[in-house]
C-alpha positions as CSV (number, residue, x, y, z in Angstrom):
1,X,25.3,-4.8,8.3
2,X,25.7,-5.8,12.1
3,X,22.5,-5.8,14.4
4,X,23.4,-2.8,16.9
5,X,21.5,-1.4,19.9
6,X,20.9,1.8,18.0
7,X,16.8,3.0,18.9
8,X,15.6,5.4,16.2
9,X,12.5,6.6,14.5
10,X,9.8,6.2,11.7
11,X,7.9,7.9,9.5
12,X,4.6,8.2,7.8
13,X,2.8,9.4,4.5
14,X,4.7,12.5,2.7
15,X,3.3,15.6,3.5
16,X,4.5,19.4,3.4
17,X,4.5,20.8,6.7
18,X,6.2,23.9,7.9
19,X,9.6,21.6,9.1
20,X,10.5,21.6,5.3
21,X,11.0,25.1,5.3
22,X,13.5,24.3,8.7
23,X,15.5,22.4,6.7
24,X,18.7,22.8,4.2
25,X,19.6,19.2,2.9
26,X,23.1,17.8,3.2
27,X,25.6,17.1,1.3
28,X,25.3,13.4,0.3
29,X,27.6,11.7,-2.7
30,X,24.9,9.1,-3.2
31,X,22.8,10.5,-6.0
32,X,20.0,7.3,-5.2
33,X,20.3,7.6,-1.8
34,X,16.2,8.5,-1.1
35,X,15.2,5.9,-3.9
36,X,17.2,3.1,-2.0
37,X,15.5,4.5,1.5
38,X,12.1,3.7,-0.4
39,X,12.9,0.6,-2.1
40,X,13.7,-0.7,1.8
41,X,10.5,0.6,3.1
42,X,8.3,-3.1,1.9
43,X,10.6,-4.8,4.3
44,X,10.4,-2.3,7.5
45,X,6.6,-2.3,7.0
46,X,7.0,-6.6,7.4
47,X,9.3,-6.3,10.1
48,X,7.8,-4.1,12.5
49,X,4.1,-5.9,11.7
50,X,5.9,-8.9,12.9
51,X,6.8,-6.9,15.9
52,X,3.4,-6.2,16.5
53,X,2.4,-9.5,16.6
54,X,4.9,-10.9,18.4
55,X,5.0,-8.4,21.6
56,X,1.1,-8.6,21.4
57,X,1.8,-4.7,21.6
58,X,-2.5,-2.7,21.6
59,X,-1.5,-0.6,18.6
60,X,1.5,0.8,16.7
61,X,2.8,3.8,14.7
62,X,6.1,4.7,13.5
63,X,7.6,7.3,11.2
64,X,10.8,8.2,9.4
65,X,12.2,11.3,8.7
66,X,14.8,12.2,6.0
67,X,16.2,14.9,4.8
68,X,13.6,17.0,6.6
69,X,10.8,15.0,5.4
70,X,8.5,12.4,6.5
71,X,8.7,10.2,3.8
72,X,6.5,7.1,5.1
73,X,4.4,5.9,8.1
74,X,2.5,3.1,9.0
75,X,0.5,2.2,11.8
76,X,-1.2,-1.0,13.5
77,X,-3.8,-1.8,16.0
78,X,-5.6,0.3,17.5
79,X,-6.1,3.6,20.3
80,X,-8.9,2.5,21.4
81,X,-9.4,-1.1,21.9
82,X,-13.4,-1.1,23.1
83,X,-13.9,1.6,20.2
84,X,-11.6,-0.5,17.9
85,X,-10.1,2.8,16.6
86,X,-7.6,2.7,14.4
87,X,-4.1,3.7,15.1
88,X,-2.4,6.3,12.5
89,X,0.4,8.7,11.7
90,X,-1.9,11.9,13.6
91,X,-2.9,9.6,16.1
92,X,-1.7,11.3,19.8
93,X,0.4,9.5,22.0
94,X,2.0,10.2,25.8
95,X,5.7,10.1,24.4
96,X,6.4,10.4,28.3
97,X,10.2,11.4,28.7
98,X,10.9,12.4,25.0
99,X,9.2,15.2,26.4
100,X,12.4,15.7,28.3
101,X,14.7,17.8,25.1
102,X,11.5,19.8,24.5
103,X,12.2,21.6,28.2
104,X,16.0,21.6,27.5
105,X,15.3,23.6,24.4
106,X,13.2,26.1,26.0
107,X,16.0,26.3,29.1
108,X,18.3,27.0,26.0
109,X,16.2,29.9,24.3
110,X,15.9,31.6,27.7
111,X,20.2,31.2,27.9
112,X,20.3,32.4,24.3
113,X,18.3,35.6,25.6
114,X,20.1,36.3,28.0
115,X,17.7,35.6,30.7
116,X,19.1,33.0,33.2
117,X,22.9,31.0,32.9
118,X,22.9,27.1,32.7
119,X,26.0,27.6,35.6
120,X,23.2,29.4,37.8
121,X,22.3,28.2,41.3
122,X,18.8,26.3,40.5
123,X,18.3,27.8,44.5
124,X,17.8,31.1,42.4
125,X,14.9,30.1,40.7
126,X,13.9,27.3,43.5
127,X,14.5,28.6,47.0
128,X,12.5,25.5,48.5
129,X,15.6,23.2,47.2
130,X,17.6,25.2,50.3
131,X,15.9,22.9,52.2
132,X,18.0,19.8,50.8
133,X,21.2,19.6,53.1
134,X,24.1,18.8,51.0
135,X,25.3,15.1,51.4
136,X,28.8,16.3,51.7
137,X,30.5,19.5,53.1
138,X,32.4,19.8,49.9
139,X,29.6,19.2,47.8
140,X,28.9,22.1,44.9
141,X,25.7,23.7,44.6
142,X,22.9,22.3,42.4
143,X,23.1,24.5,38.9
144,X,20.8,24.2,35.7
145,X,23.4,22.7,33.7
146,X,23.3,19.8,36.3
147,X,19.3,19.0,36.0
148,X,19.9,19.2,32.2
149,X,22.4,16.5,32.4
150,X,21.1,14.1,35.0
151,X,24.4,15.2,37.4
152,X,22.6,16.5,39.8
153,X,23.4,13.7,42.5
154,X,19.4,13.0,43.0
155,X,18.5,9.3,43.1
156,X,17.0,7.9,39.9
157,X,13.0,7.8,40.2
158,X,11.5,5.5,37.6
159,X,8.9,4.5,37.8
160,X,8.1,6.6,41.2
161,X,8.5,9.6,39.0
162,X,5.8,8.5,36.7
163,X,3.2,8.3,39.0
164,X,3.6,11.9,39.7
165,X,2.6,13.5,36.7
166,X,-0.6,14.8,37.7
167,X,1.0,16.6,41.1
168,X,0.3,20.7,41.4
169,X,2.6,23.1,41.7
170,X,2.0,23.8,45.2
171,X,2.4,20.0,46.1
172,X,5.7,19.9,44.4
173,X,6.9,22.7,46.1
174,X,5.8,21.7,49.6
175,X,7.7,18.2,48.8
176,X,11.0,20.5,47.7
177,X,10.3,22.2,51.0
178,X,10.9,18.7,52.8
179,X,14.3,18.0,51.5
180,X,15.1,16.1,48.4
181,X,17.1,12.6,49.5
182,X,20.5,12.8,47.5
183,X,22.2,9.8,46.3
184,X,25.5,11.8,45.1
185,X,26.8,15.0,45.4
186,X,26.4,17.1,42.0
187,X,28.6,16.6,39.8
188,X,30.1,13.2,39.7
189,X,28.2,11.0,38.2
190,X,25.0,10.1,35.9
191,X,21.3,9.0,37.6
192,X,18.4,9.5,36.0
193,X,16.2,12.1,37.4
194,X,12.5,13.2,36.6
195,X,12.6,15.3,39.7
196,X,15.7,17.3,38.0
197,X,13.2,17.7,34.8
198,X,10.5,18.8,36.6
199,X,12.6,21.0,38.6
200,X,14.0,23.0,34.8
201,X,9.4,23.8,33.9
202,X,9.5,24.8,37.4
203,X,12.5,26.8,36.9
204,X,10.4,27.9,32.9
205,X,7.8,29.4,35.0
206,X,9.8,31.8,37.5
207,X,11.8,33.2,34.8
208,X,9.0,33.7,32.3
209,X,6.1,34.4,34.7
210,X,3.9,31.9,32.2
211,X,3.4,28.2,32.7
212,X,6.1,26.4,31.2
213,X,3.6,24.4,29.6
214,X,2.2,27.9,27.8
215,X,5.8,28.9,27.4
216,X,6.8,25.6,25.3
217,X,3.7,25.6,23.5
218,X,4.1,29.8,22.4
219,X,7.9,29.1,22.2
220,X,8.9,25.8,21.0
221,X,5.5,24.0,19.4
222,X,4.4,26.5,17.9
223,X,7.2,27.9,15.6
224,X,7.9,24.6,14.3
225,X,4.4,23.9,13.2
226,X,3.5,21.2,15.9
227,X,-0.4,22.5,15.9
228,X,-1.5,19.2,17.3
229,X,1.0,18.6,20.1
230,X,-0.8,19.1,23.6
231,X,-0.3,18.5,27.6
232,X,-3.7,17.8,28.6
233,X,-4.9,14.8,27.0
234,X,-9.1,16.2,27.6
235,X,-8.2,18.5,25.1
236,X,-7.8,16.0,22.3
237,X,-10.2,14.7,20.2
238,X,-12.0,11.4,21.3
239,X,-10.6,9.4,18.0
240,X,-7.3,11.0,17.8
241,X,-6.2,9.6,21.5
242,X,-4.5,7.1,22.2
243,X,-5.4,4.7,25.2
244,X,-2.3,3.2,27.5
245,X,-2.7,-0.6,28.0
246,X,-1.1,-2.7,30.4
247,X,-0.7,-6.9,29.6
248,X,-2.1,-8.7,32.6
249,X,-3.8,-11.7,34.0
250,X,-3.7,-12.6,29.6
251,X,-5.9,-9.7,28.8
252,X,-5.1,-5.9,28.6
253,X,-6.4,-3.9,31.1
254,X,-6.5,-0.1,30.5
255,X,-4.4,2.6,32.6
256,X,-6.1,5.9,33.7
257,X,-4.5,8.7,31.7
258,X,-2.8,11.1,33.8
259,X,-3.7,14.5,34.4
260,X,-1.4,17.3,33.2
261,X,0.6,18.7,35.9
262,X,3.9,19.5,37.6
263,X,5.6,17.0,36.3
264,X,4.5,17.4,33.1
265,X,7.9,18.8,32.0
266,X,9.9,15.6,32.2
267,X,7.0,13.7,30.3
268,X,3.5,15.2,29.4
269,X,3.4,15.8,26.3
270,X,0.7,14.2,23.9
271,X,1.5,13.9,20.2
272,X,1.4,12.5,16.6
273,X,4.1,10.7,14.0
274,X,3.3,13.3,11.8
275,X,3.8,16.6,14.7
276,X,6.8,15.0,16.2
277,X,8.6,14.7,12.8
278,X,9.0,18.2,12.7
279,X,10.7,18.1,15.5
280,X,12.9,15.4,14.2
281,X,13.4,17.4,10.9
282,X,14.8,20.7,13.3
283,X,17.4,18.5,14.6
284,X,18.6,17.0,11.8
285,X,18.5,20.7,10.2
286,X,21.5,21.6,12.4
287,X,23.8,19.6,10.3
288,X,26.1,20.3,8.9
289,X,27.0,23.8,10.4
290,X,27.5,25.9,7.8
291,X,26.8,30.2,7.3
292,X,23.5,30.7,5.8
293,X,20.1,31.9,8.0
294,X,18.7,29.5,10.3
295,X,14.8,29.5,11.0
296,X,13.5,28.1,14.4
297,X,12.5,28.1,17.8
298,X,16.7,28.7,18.3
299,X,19.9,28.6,16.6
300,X,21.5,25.4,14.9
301,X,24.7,26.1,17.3
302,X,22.6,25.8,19.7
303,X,20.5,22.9,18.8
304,X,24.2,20.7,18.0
305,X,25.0,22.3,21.9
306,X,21.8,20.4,23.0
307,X,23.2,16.6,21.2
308,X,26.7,17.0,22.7
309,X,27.7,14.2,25.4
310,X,27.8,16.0,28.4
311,X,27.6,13.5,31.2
312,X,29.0,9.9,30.7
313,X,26.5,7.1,31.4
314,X,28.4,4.0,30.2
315,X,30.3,2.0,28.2
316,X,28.9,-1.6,27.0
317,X,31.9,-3.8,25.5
318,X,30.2,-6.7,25.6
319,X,28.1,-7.0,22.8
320,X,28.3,-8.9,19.5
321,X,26.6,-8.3,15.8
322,X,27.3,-11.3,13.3
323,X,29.6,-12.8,15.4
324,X,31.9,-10.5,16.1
325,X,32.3,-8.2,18.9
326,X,31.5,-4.6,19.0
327,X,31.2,-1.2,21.6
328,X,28.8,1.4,22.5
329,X,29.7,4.2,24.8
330,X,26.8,6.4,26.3
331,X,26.0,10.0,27.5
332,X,23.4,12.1,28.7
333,X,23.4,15.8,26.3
334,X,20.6,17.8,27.5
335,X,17.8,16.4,27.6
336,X,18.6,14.0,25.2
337,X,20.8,10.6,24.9
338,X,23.8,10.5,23.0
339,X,25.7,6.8,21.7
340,X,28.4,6.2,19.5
341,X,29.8,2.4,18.6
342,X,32.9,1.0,17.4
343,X,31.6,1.8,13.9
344,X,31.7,5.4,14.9
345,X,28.0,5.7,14.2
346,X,26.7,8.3,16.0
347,X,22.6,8.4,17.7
348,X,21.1,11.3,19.7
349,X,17.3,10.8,21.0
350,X,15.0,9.7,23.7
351,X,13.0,6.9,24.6
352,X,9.9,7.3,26.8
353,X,7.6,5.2,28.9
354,X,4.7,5.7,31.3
355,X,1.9,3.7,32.4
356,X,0.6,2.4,29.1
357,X,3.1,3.9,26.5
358,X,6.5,3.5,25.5
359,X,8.2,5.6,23.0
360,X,11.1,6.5,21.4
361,X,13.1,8.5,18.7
362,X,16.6,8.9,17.6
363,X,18.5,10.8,14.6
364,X,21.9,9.3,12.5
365,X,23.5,13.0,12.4
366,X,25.6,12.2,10.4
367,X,23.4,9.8,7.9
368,X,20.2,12.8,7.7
369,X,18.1,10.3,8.9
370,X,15.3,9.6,11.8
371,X,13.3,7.3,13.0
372,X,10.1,7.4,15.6
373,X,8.2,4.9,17.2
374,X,4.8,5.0,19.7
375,X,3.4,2.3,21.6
376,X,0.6,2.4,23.6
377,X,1.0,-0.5,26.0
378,X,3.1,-0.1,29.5
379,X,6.6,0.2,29.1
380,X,7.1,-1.0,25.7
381,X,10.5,-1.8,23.9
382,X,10.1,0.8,21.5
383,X,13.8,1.6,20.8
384,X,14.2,-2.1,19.9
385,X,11.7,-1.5,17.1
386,X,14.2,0.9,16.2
387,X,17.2,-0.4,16.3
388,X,15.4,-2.8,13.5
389,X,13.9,-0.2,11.8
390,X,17.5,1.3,11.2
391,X,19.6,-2.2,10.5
392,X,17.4,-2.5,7.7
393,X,18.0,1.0,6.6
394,X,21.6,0.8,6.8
395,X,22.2,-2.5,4.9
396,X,19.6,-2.6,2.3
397,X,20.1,1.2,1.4
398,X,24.0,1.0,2.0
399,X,23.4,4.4,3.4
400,X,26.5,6.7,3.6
401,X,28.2,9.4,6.0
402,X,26.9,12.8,5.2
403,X,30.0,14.5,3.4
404,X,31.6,17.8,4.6
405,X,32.1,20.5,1.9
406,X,36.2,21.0,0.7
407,X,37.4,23.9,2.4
408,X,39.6,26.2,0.4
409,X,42.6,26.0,1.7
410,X,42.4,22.2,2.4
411,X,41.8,22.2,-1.7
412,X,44.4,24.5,-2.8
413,X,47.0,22.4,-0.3
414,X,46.1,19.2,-2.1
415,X,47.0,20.1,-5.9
416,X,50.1,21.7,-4.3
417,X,50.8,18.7,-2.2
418,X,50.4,16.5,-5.3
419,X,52.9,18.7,-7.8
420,X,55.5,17.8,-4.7
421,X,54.7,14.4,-4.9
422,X,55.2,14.1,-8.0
423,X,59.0,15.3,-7.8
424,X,60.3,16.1,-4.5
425,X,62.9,17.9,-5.5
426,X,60.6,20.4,-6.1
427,X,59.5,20.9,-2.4
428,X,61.4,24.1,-1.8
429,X,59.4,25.6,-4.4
430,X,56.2,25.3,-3.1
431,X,55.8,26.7,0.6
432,X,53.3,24.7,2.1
433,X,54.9,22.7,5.0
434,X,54.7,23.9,8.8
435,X,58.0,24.2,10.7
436,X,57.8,20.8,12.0
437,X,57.3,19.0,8.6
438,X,61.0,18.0,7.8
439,X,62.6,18.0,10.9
440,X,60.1,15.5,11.9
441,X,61.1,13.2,9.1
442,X,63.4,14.1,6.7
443,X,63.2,16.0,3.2
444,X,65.8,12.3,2.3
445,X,63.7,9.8,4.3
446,X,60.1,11.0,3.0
447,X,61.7,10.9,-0.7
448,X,62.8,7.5,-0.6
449,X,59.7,6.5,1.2
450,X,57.5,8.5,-1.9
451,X,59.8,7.0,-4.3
452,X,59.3,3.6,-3.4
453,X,55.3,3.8,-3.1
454,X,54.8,5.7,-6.8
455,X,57.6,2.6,-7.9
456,X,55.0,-0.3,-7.1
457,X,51.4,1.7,-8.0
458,X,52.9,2.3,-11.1
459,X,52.2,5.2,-13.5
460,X,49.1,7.3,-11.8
461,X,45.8,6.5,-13.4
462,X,43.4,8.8,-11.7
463,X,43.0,11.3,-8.7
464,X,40.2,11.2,-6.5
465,X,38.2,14.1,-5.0
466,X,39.6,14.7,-1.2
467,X,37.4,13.9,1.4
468,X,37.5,15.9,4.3
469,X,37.7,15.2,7.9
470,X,37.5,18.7,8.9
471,X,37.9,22.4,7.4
472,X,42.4,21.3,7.8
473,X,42.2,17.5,7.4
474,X,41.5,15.1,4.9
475,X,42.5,12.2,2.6
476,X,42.5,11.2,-1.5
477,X,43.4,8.5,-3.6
478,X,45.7,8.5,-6.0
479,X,45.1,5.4,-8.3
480,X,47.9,3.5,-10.1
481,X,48.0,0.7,-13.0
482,X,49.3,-1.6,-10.4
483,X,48.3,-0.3,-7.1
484,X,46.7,2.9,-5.2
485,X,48.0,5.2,-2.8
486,X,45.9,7.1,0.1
487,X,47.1,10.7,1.2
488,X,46.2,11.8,4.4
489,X,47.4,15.4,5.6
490,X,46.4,17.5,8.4
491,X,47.1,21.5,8.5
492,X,48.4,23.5,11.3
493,X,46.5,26.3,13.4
494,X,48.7,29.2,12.2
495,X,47.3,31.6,9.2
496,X,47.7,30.2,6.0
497,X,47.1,27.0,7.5
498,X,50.5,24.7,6.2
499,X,50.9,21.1,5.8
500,X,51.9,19.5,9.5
501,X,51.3,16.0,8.7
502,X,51.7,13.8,5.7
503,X,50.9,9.8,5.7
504,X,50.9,7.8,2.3
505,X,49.8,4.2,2.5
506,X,49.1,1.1,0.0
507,X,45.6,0.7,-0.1
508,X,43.9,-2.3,-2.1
């Protein structure tokens, strides 16, 4: 399996926690699939000591999540290095800017009520950002759905923006009053912002008339059993914290732990492997969409809403895995980053860093799988733990694509379909193509095509389950003594959904 820039999370010891309930597991072919997760665990726990040791990172913990469980975690070093307390799965971290989907989910339970529009003026909420002249004349309005997205046009502020999380209210506000300095107009383009983040508590606290920290905690935390998972780091207990540590002059030097504040919305939050999991196990809980209850803080539709790309960030063609080349293309959701390679692998998460800590967590959608990582020294390369973490995963449990559930109709087109292939002849008894079917290619032309396929594979063997694409698209094999065909049909939009396309291909 290629080495791919793909950051992602870890996990800890199994426990039952409240995310379990959260959770409806996915449809997965592999029967083995969690006994081949564990059997790779030996090797993630060697790799990532060797990580340890090789950054010269203070301490370590990492977690992953499956199927709405945490199913391991280990942890190294220590919190505390004049205490020499050891680091583990409930230790709390400063996950910094993984904070950052937290406050998108609470802007999206306040649009779910009803209570303010991601298309609203953030002016509305934040009459001190009148004060910002726009940079052109034609230049839109600043709206919620751009501070969710990093669109907002401000100028990217790391690492100024982490040296403001302590700031009041009142400061931030006075500083809004000034005039923001704009580096786009909104709209155009992606540029990190903690200032846009800060702005959408702000925004929290107007609307709800509670701090946005309270308001998370009551709205978000809370419901999804995250009991440990705090904003002011005073509040934890002494051997539960973790101390940031910066590498300089060969020795570490602790950073002062910042006080919860203003800013505290695009990266405050303190918490634990095993708190953040739950998390992790809501997210993953939105897949596949499907009809029964949901349980949480909001809906699943809303939650895939939250880990669509929504604002392009980039496109890197240049990098290689075993030799060969490969592609990863980049957005900003909200409040969350989206990536999907030339593999089609799909990643939604966050990294965080702050003085002392780097972080990071990310979720396979489409795999039921997540991994998290904390690190309590400046800046640190969590996500590359990651993208470890999951190679290993990938190629020593050979995981597999979540599969979609056969739709009726696309079931009942495919034992029709294969009665006409059979003997085409037949076709005007059975009423399943669209008007476009033959006069695209002819009833003649896709006979002697057929004909010649079903000549070479030989006498049909065996049928394989259909694999769907979609709820109107999807492909089977049909298996000869001398050779196997693939099917692949699509259905059109009208009611009963017919047959508009139809590809047969020799497959080995």
């Amino acid at each position: 399996m290629k080495k791919r820039y793909l950051t992602l999370l870890l996990f800890g010891s199994v426990f039952t926690s409240k995310a379990q309930s959260l959770y409806q597991p996915a449809v997965f072919t592999d029967e083995n699939r969690l006994e081949k997760i564990k059997s790779a665990l030996p090797a993630i726990e060697k790799l990532v000591a060797e990580e340890c040791k090789k950054n010269n990172f203070p301490g370590l913990t990492y977690g992953i999540v499956v199927d709405g469980q945490l199913v391991d975690s280990h942890s190294f070093g220590s919190t505390n290095l004049a205490q020499k307390t050891a680091v583990s799965s409930k230790s709390l971290f400063r996950i910094a800017s993984m904070t950052k989907s937290i406050t998108a989910m609470a802007i999206l339970k306040l649009r779910d009520e009803g209570k303010l529009r991601l298309d609203d003026p953030v002016q509305q909420y934040i009459p001190e950002i009148k004060k910002t002249p726009a940079l052109t004349v034609d230049a839109p309005v600043i709206t919620i759905r751009h501070l969710l997205t990093h669109a907002a046009g401000f100028p990217e502020d790391n690492p100024w923006g982490d040296r403001q999380l302590a700031i009041a209210d009142a400061y931030f506000l006075k500083m809004l009053g000034k005039g923001v300095s704009m580096s786009n107009t909104p709209g155009i383009a992606y540029e990190y912002s903690n200032m846009g983040f800060t702005m959408l508590g702000r925004i929290i606290t107007v609307v709800t008339q509670t701090p946005y920290q309270e308001y998370i905690t009551k709205e978000i935390l809370k419901p999804l059993g995250m009991n440990h998972t705090v904003w002011d780091f005073t509040k934890v207990q002494p051997d539960l914290l973790a101390h940031g540590y910066r590498w300089e002059n060969e020795k570490f030097q602790e950073e002062k732990l910042l006080a919860d504040g203003a800013y505290g919305a695009m990266g405050g939050l303190l918490t634990s492997i095993e708190d953040f999991s739950k998390y992790v196990s809501f997210h993953l809980a939105a897949w596949p969409a499907r009809s029964e209850a949901g349980n949480g803080p909001i809906s699943r539709s809303s939650v895939r809403e939250m880990q669509q790309p929504a604002n392009f960030a980039g496109l890197n063609t240049s990098l290689k895995a075993d030799g060969k080349p490969y592609s990863i293309s980049s957005a900003y959701a909200y409040g969350l980053r989206w990536t999907r390679d030339s593999d089609a692998i799909t990643t939604v998460g966050h990294s965080g860093g702050l003085p002392g800590f780097g972080s990071n967590w990310r979720i396979l959608p489409d795999y039921g799988i997540g991994v998290i990582t904390y690190v309590n020294l400046t800046y640190a390369n969590a996500g590359m733990v990651n993208t470890k973490i999951i190679d290993v995963l990938m190629a020593s449990a050979d995981l597999k694509k979540r599969q979609l559930p056969v739709s009726k109709i696309l079931q009942q087109r495919k034992q029709e379909l294969i009665s006409v292939l059979k003997d085409w002849n037949q076709a005007s008894r059975y009423p399943i193509f669209a008007e476009n079917f033959f006069p695209d290619k002819s009833l003649a032309l896709r006979k002697k095509a057929s004909e010649e396929l079903f000549t070479k594979a030989g006498k049909i063997v065996k049928i394989s389950d259909l694999i769907p694409e979609n709820q109107l698209r999807g492909s089977f094999l049909m298996e000869g003594e001398r050779g196997n065909i693939q099917v692949y049909f699509t259905l059109s939009p009208e009611n009963p959904a017919l047959i508009q396309q139809l590809d047969l291909r020799e497959v080995n």
